[in-house]
DRENPA-3360 file (N, C-alpha, C; in nm, 2 decimals, always signed):
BEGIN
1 = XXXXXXXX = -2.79/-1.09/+0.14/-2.75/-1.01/+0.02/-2.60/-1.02/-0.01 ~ -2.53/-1.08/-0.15/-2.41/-1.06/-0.18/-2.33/-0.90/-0.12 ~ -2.24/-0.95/-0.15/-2.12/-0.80/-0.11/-2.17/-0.74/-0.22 ~ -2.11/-0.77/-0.39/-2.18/-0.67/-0.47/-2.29/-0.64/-0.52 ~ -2.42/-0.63/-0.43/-2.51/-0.59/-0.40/-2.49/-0.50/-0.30 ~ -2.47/-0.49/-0.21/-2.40/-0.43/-0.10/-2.30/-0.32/-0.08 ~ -2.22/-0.36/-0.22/-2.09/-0.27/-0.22/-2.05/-0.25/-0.35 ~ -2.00/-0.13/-0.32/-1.98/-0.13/-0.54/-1.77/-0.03/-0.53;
9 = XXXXXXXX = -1.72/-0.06/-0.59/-1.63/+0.02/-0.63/-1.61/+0.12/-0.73 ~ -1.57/+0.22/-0.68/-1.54/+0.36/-0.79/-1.39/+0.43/-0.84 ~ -1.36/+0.49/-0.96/-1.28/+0.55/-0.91/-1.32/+0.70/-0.82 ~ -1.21/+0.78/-0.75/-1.22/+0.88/-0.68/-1.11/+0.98/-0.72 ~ -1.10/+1.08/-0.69/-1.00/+1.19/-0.73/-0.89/+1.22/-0.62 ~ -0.77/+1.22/-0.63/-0.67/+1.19/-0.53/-0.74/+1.28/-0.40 ~ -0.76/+1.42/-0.36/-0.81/+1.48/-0.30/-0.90/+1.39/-0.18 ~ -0.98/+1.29/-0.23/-1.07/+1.25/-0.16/-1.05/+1.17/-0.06;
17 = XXXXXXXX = -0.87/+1.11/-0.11/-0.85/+1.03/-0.01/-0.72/+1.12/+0.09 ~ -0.73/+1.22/+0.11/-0.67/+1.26/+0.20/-0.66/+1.26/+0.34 ~ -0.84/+1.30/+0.38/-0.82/+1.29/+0.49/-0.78/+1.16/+0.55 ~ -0.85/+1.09/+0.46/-0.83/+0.96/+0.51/-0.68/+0.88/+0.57 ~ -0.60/+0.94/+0.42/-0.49/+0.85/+0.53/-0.40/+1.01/+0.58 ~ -0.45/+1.16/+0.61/-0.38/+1.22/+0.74/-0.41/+1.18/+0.88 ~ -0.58/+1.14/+0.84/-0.60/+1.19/+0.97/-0.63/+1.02/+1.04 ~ -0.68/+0.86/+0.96/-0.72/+0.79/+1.00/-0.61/+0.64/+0.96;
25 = XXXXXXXX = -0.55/+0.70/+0.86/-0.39/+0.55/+0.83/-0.32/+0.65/+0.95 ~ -0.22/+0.46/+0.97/-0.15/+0.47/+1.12/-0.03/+0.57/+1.06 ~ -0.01/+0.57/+0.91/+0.12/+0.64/+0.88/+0.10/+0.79/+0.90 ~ -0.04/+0.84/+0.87/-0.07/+0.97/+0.88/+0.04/+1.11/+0.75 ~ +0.04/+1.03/+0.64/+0.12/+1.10/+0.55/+0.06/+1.06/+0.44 ~ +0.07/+1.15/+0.33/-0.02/+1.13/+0.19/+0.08/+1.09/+0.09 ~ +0.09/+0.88/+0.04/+0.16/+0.88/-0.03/+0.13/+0.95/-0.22 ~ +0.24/+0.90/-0.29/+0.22/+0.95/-0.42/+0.11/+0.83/-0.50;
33 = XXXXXXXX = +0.04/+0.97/-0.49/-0.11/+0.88/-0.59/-0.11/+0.89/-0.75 ~ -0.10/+0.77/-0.79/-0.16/+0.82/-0.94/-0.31/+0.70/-0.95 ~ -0.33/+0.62/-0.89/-0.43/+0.61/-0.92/-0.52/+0.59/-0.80 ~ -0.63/+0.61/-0.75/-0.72/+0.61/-0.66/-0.86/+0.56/-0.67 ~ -0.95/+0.46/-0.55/-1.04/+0.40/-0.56/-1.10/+0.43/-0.41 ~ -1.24/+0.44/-0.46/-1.35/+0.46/-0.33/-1.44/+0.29/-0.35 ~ -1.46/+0.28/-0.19/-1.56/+0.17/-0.14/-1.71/+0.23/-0.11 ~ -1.83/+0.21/-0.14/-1.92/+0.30/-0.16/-2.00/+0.18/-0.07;
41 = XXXXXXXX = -2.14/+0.18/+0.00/-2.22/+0.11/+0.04/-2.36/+0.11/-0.02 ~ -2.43/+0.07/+0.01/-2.56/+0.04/-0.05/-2.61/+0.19/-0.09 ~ -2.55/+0.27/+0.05/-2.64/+0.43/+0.04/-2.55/+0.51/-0.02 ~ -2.38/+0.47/-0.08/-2.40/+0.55/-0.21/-2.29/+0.66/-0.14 ~ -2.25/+0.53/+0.04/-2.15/+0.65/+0.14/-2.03/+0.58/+0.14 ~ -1.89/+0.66/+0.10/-1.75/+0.63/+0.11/-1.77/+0.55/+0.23 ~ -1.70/+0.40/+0.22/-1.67/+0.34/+0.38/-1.49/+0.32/+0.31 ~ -1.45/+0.40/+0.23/-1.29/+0.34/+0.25/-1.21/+0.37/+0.11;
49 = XXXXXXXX = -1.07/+0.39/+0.11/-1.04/+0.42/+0.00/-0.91/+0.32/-0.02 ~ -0.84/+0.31/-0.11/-0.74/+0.27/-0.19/-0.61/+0.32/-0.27 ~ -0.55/+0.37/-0.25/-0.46/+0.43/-0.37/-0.31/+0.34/-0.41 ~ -0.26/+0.36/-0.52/-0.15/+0.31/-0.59/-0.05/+0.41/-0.66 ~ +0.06/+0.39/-0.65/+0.17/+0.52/-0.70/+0.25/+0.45/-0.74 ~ +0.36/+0.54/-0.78/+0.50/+0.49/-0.80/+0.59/+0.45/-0.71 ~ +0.62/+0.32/-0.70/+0.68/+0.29/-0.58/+0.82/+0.37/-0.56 ~ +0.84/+0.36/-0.40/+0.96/+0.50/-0.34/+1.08/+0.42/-0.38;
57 = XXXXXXXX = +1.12/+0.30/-0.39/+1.23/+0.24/-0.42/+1.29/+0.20/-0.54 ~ +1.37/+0.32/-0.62/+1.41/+0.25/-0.74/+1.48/+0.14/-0.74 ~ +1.59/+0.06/-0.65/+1.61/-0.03/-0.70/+1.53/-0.16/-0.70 ~ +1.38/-0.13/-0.63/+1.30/-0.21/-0.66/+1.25/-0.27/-0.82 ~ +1.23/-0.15/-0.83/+1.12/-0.15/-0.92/+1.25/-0.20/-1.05 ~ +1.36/-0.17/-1.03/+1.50/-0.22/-1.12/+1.52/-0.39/-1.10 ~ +1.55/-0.34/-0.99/+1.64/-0.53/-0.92/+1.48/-0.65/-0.92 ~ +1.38/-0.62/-0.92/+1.28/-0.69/-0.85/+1.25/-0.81/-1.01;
65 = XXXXXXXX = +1.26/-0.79/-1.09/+1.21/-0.86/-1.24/+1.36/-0.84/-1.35 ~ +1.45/-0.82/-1.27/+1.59/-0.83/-1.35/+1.54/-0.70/-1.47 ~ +1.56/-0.61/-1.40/+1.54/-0.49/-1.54/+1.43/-0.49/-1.61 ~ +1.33/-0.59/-1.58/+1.20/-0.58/-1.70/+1.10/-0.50/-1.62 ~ +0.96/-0.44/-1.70/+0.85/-0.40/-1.66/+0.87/-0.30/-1.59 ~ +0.97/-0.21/-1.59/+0.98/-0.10/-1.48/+0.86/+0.02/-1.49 ~ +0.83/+0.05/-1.67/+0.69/+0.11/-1.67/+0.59/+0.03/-1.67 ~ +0.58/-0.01/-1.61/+0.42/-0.07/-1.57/+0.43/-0.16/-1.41;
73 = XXXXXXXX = +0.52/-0.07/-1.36/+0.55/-0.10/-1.22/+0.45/-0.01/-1.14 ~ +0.37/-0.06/-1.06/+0.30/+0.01/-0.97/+0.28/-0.04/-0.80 ~ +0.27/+0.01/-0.69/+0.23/-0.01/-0.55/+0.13/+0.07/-0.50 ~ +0.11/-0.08/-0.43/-0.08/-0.01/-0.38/+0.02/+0.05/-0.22 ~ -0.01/+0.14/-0.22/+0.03/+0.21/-0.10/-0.01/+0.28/+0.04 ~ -0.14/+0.22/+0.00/-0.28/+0.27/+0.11/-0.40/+0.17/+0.11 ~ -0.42/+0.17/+0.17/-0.55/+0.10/+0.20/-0.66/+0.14/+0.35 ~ -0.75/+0.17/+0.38/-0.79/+0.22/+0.44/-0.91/+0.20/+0.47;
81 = XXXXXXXX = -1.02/+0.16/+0.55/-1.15/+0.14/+0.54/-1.21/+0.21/+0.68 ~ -1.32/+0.19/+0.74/-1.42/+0.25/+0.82/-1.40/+0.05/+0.85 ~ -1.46/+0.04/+1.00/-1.47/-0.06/+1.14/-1.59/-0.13/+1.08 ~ -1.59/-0.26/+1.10/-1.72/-0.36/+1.07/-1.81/-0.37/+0.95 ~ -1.72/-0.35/+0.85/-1.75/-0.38/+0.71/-1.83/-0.53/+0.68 ~ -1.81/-0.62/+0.73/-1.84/-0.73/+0.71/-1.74/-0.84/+0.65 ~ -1.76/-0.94/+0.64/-1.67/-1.04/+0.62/-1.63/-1.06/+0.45 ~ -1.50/-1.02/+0.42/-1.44/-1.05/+0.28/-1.48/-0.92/+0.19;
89 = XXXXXXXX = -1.55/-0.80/+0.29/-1.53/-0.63/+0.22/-1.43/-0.62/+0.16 ~ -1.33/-0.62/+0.24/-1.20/-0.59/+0.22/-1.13/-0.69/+0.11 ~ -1.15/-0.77/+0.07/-1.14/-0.89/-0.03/-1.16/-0.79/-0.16 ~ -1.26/-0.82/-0.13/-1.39/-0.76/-0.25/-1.31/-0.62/-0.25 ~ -1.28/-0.52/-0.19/-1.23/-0.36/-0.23/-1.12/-0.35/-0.31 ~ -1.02/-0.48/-0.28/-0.88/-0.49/-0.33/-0.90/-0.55/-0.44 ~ -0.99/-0.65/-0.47/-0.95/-0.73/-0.60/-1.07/-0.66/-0.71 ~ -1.13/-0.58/-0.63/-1.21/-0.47/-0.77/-1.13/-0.37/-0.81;
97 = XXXXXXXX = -1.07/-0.34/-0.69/-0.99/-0.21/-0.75/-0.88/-0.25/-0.86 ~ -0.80/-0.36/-0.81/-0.71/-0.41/-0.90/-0.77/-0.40/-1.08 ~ -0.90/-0.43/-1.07/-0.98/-0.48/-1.19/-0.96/-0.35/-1.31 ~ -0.95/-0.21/-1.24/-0.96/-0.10/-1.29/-0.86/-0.07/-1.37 ~ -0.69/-0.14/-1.32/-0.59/-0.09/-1.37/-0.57/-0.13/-1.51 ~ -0.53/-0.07/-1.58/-0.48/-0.15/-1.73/-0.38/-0.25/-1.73 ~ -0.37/-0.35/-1.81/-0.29/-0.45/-1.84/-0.23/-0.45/-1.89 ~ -0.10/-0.47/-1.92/-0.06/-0.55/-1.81/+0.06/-0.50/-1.69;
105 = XXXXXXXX = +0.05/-0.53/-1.57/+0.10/-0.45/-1.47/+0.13/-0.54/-1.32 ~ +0.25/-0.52/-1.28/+0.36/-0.54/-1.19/+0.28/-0.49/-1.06 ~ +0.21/-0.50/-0.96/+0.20/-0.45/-0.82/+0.28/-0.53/-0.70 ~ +0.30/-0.39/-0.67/+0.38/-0.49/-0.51/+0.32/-0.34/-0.42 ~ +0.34/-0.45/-0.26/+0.29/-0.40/-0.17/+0.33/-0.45/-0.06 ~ +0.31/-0.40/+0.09/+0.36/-0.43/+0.20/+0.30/-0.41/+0.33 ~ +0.35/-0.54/+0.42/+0.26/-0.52/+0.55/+0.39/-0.52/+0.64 ~ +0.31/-0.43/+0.70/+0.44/-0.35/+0.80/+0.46/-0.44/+0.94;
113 = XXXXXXXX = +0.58/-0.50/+0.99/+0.61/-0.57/+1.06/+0.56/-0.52/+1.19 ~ +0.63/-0.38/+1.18/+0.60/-0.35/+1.30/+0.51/-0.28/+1.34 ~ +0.39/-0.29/+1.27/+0.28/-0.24/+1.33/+0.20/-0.41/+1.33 ~ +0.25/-0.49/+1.33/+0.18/-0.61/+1.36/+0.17/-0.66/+1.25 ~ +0.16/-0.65/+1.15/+0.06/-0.71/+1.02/+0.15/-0.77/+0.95 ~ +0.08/-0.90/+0.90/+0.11/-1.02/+0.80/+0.09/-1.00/+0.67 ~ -0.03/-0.93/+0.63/-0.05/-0.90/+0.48/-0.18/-1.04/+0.47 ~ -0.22/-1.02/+0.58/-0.38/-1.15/+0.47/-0.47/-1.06/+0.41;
121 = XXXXXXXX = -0.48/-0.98/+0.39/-0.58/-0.92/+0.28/-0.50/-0.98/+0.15 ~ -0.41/-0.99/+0.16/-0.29/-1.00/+0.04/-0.34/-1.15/+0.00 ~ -0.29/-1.23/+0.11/-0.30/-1.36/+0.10/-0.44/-1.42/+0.04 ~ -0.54/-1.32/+0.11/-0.66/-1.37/+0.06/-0.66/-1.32/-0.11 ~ -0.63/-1.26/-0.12/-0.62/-1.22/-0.26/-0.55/-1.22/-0.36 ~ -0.48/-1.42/-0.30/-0.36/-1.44/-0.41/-0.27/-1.39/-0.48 ~ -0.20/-1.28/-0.38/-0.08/-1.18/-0.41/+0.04/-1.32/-0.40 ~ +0.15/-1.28/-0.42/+0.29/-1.37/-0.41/+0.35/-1.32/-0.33;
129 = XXXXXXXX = +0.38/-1.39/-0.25/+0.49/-1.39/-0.08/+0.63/-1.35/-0.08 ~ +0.68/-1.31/-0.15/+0.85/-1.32/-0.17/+0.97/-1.27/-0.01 ~ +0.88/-1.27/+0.10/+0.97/-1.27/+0.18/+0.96/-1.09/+0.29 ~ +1.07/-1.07/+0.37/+1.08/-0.98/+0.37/+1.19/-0.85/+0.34 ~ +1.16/-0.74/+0.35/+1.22/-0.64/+0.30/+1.38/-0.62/+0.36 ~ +1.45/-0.61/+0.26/+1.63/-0.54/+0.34/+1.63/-0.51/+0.47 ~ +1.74/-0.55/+0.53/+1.74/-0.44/+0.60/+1.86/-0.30/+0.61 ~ +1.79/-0.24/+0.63/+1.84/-0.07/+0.61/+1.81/+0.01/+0.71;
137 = XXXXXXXX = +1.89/+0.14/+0.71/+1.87/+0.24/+0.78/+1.84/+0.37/+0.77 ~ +1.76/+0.43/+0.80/+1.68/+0.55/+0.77/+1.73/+0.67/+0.87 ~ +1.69/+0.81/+0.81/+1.68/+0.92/+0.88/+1.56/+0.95/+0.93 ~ +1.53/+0.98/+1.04/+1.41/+1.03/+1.08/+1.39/+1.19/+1.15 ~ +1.31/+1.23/+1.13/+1.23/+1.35/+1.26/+1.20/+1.36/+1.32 ~ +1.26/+1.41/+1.46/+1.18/+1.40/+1.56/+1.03/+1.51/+1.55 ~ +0.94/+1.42/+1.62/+0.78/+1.50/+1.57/+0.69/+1.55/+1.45 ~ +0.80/+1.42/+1.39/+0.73/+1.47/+1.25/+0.74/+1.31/+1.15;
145 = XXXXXXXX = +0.63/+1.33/+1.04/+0.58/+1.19/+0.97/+0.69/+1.20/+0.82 ~ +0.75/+1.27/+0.83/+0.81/+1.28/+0.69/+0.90/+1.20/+0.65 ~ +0.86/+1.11/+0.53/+0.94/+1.02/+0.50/+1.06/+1.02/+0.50 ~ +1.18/+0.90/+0.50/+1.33/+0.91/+0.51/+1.38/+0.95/+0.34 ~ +1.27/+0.94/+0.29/+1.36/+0.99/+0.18/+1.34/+1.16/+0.14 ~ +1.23/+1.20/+0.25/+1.20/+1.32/+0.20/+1.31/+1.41/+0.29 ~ +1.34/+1.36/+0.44/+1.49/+1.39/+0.53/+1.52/+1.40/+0.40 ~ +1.63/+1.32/+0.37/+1.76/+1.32/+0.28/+1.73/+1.40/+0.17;
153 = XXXXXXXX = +1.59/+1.44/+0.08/+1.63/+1.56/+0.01/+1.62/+1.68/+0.03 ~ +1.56/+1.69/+0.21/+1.57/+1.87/+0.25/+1.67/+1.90/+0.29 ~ +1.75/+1.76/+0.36/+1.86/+1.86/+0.47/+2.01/+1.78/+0.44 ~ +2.09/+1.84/+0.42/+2.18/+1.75/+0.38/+2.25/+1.67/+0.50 ~ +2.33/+1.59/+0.47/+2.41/+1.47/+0.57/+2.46/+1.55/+0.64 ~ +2.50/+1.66/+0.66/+2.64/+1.74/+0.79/+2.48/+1.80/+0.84 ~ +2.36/+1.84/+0.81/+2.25/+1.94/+0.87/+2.25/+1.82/+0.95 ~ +2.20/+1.72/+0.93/+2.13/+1.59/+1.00/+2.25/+1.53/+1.09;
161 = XXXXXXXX = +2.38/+1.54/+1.08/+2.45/+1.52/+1.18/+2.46/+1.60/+1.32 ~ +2.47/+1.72/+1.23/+2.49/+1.86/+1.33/+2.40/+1.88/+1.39 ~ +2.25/+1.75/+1.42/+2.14/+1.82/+1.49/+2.08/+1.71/+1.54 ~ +2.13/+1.63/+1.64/+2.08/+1.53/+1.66/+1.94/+1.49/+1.76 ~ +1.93/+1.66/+1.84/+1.81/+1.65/+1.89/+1.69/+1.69/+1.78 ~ +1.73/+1.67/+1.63/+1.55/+1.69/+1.55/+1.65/+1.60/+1.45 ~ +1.72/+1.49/+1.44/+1.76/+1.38/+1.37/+1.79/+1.30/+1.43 ~ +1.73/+1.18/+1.43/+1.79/+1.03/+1.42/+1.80/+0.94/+1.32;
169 = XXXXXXXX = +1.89/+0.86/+1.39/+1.92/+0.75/+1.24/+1.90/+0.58/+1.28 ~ +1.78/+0.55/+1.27/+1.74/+0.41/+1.32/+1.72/+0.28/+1.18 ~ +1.70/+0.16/+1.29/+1.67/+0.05/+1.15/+1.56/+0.10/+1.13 ~ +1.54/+0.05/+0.97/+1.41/+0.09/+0.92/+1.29/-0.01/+0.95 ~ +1.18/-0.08/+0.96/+1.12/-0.18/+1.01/+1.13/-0.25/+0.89 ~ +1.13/-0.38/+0.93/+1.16/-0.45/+0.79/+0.96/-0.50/+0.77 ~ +0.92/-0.54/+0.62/+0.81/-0.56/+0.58/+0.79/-0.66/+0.52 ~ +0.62/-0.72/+0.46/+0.69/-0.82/+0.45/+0.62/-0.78/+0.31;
177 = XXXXXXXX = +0.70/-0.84/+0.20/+0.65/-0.83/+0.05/+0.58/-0.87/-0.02 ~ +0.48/-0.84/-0.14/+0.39/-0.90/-0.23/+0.42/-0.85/-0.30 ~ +0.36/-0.92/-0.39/+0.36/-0.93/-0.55/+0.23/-0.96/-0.62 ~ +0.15/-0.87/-0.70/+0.04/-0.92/-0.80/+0.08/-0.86/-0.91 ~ +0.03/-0.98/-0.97/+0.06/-0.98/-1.10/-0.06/-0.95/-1.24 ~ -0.07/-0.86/-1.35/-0.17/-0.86/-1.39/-0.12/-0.87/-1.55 ~ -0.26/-0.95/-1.64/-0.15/-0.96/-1.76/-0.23/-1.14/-1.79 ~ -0.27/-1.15/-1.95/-0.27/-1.31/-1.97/-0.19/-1.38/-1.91;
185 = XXXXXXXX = -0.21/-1.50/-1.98/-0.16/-1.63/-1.88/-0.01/-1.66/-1.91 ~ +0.04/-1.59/-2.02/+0.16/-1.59/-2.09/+0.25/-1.49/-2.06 ~ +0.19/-1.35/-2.02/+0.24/-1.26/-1.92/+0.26/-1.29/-1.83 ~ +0.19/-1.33/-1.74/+0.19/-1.40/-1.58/+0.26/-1.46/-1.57 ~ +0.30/-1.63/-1.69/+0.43/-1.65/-1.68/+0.57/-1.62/-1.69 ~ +0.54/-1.51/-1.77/+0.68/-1.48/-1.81/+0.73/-1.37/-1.68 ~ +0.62/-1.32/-1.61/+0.66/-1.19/-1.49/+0.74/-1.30/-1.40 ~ +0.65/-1.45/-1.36/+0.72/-1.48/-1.30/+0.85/-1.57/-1.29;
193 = XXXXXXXX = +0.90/-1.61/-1.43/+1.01/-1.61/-1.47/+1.12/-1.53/-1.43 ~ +1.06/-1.42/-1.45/+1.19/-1.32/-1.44/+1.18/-1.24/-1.29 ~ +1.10/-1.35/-1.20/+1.12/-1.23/-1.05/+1.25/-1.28/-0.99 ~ +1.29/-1.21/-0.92/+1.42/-1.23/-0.89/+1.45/-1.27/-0.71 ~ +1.28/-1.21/-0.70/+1.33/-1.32/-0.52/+1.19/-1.49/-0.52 ~ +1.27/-1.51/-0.47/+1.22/-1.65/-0.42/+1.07/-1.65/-0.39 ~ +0.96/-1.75/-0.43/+0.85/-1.72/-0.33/+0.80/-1.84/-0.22 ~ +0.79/-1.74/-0.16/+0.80/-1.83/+0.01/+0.63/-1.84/+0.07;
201 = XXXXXXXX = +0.65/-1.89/+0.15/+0.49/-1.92/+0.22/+0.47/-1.81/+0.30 ~ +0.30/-1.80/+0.28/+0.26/-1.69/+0.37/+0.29/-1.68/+0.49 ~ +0.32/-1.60/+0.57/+0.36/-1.57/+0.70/+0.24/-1.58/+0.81 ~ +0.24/-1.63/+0.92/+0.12/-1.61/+1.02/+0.16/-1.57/+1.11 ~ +0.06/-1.51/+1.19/+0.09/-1.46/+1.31/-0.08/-1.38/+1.34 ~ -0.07/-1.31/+1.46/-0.16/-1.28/+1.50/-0.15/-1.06/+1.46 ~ -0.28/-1.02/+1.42/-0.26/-0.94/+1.35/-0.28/-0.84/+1.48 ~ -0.23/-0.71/+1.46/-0.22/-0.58/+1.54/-0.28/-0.50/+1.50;
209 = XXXXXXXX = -0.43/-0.45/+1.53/-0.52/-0.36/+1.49/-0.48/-0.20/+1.53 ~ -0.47/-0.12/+1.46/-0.41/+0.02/+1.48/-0.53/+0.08/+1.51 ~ -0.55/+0.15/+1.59/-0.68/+0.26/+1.61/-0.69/+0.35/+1.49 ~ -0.83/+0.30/+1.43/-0.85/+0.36/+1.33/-0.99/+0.43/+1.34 ~ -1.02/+0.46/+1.44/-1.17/+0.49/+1.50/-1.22/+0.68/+1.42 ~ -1.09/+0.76/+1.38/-1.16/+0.83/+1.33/-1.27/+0.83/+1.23 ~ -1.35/+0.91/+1.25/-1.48/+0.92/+1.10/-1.41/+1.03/+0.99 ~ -1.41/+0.99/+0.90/-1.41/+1.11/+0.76/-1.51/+1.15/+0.74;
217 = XXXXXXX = -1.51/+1.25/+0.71/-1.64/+1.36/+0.68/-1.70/+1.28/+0.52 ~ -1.73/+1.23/+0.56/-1.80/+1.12/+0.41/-1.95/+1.17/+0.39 ~ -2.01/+1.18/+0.25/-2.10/+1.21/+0.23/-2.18/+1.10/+0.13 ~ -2.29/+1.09/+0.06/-2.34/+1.01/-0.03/-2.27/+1.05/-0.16 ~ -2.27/+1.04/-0.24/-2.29/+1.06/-0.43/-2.37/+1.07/-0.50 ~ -2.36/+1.09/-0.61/-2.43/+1.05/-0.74/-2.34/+0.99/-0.80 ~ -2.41/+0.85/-0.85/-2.35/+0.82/-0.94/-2.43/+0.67/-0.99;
% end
């Protein structure tokens, strides 16, 4: 039996993908959602979710297309599934959900170095390669998931100096970058006219599976 036989995509209501990435993504933090997608199975049961926001880097979303397309810039920023899906699920979850978005539209996204990952979901799914991320330095907390940019807007630079046992200041891990592109064939060329980094070949390497063995309280639907 085909995958879409097997599997169907929906949208979902930001709420639904919470637990998912508190308690089962390796980041364990809920990024900014505006748009959200469920992976359903034959029986109609969440095996996985998706979401996309506004990406955290303005000079991205600036510097990345020389000034152009900044509203209609979006980042998939989660991805998430349940263990033993089958082969090319995860293909099929990304390039349906993409199907949802309106056109025409900028996505970028990233596979995090240092949790192992290359980005072949990406790859399989004819994203563009442009390399990897700056490198930079971040604030961190000790014992806690809160992003470096959300440090820098609760506590200011002398708080975060003056406290070094619940502040550090480390490199950030660098990532590696994609790009999808959505939009006719005239769009698509002109986005890629105007990107501003280089595109380079996929990256390989051997991938680093994160313990993702929690279950979410997942139920059937109607729908």
């Amino acid at each position: 039996m085909s995958i879409h036989k097997n599997y169907s995509v929906k949208k979902i209501n930001n709420y639904e993908c919470h637990e998912w990435f508190l308690k089962k993504h390796y980041a364990k933090r809920i990024p900014n959602i505006v748009y959200c997608f469920g992976l359903y199975d034959i029986n109609k049961v969440l095996q996985g979710v998706v979401s996309f926001g506004f990406p955290v880097s303005r000079s991205l979303i600036v510097g990345a297309f020389k000034g152009k397309y900044q509203d209609i810039f979006l980042e998939l920023n989660r991805l998430c599934v349940n263990d033993n899906l089958g082969k090319n699920v995860l293909s099929f979850f990304v390039s349906q959900s993409i199907k949802f978005l309106q056109k025409p539209k900028v996505i970028v996204s990233y596979a995090d170095t240092s949790q192992g990952h290359n980005g072949y979901i990406y790859q399989a799914t004819n994203w563009i390669y442009t390399g990897l991320s700056d490198v930079h330095k971040e604030w961190r907390m000790y014992g806690s998931n809160i992003h470096s940019k959300n440090v820098c807007k609760n506590f200011t630079l002398q708080e975060r100096r003056d406290n070094p046992n619940k502040f550090y200041f480390i490199d950030r891990p660098r990532k590696h970058r994609y790009f999808y592109l959505i939009g006719n064939k005239k769009e698509k060329k002109e986005m890629i006219k105007n990107l501003a980094y280089g595109i380079e070949p996929y990256p390989k390497g051997n991938n680093k599976k994160y313990d993702a063995s929690y279950q979410c309280a997942t139920q059937g639907v109607l729908f």
